[in-house]
C-alpha positions in Angstrom: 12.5 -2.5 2.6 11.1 -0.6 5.2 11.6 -2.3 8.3 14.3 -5.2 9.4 11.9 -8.2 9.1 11.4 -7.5 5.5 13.9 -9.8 3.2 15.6 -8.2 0.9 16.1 -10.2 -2.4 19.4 -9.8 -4.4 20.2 -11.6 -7.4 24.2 -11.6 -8.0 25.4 -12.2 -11.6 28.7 -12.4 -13.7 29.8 -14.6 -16.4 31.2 -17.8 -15.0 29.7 -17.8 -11.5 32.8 -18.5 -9.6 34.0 -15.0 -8.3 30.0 -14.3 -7.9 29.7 -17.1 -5.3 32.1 -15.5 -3.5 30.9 -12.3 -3.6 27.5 -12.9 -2.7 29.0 -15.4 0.7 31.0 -12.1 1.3 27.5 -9.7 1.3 25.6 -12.2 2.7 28.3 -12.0 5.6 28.3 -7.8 6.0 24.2 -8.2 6.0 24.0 -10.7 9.1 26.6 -8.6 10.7 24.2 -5.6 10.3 21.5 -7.8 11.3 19.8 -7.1 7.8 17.0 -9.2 6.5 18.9 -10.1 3.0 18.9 -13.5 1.0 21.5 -13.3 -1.8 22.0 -15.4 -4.7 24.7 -15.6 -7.3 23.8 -17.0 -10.9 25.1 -16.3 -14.8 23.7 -13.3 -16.7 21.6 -16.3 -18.8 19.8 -17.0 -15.9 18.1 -13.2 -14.6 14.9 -13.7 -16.4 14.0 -16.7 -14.5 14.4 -14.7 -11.3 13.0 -11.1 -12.5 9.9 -11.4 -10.6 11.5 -12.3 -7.3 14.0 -10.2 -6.6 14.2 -6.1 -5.3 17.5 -6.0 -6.8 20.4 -7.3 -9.4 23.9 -6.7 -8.9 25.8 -6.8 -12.0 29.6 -7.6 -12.3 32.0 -4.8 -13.5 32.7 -6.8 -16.5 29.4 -6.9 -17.7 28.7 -4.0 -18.3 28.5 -4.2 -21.6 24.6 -5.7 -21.5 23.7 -3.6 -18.2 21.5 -1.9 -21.4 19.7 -5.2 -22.0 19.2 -5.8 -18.5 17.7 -2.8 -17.9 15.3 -3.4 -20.4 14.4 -6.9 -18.6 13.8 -5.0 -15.5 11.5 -1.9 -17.1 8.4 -3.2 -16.2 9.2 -4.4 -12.4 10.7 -2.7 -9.5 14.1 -4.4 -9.5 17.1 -1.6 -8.8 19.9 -2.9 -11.4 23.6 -2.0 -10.1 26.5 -2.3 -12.2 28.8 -3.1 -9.2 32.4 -1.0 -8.9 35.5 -2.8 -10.0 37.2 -1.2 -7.1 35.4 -4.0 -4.5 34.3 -6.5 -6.9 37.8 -7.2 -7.7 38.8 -7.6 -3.9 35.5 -9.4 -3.6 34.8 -6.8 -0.8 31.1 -7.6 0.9 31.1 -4.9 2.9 31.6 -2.0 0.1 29.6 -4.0 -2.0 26.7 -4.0 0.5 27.1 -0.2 1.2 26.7 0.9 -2.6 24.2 -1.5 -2.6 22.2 0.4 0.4 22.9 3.8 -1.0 21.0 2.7 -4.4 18.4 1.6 -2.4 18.0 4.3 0.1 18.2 2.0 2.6 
């Protein structure tokens, strides 16, 4: 992303989607505040290949972690940054820390 009018494409994920939602209306909220150029959707884990060759990056819930391995080796062969998100602001479904660790990954 290297200027402001380039969109940013973030794929969400956890198991049952509910806390995702959530967490991706709480990012989504930080971005526009920063006036970032970010479109963020939340979907379950069965669902990343289908989105693969769209995104820039996949934020993966704490309690996944366990196939952040097989995700990984979904995304090899693209550009996609995976981040296992922290429990820390997933579990207070904070946007804002979220969207910072999110940012550091990327350099941004």
């Amino acid at each position: 992303m290297a200027n402001s009018s380039e969109m940013l494409h973030v794929l969400l994920v956890c198991g049952s989607g509910a806390s995702s939602g959530f967490m991706a209306a709480n990012i989504r909220k930080a971005a526009k505040k920063r006036n970032l150029n970010m479109d963020i959707i939340a979907r379950g884990e069965a669902e990343i290949e289908n989105y693969i060759d769209d995104i820039d990056a996949l934020l993966v819930g704490p309690h996944l972690a366990y196939i952040v391995d097989e995700i990984e080796e979904l995304t090899r062969d693209s550009d996609v940054k995976v981040l296992l998100m922290k429990p820390s602001y997933y579990s207070t479904l904070d946007g804002e820390a979220a969207l910072n660790d999110l940012l550091s990954e990327l350099k941004i």
